[in-house]
N, C-alpha and C positions, 0 to 999 in steps of 0.2 A: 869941504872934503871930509870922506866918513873917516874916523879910528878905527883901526882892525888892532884888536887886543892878541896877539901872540901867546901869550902865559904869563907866569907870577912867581920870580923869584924870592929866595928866601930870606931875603935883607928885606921883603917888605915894598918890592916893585913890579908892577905890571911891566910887562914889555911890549911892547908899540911895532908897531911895522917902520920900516924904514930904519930899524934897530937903536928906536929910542927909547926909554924908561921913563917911569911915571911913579915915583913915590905914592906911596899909597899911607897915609894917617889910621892911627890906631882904633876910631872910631868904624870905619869903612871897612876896616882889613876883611873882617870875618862876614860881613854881609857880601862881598865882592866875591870871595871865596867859592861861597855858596852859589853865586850868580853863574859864576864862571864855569863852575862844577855841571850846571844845570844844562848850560850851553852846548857843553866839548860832546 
């Protein structure tokens, strides 16, 4: 089943469909960011 990424709260969580979160690590933050940005 695909993930549909919602958006990206500012405690540093992706929000998920079905209204779940996904912690997202200090490593990834700012590359995801970016990804997401590119997407919307």
């Amino acid at each position: 089943m695909p993930i549909h990424i919602k958006g990206y709260t500012h405690l540093g969580e992706s929000l998920l469909a079905d209204n779940l979160t996904c912690p997202l690590g200090d490593t990834y933050k700012q590359h995801f960011i970016e990804v997401l940005g590119k997407k919307v």
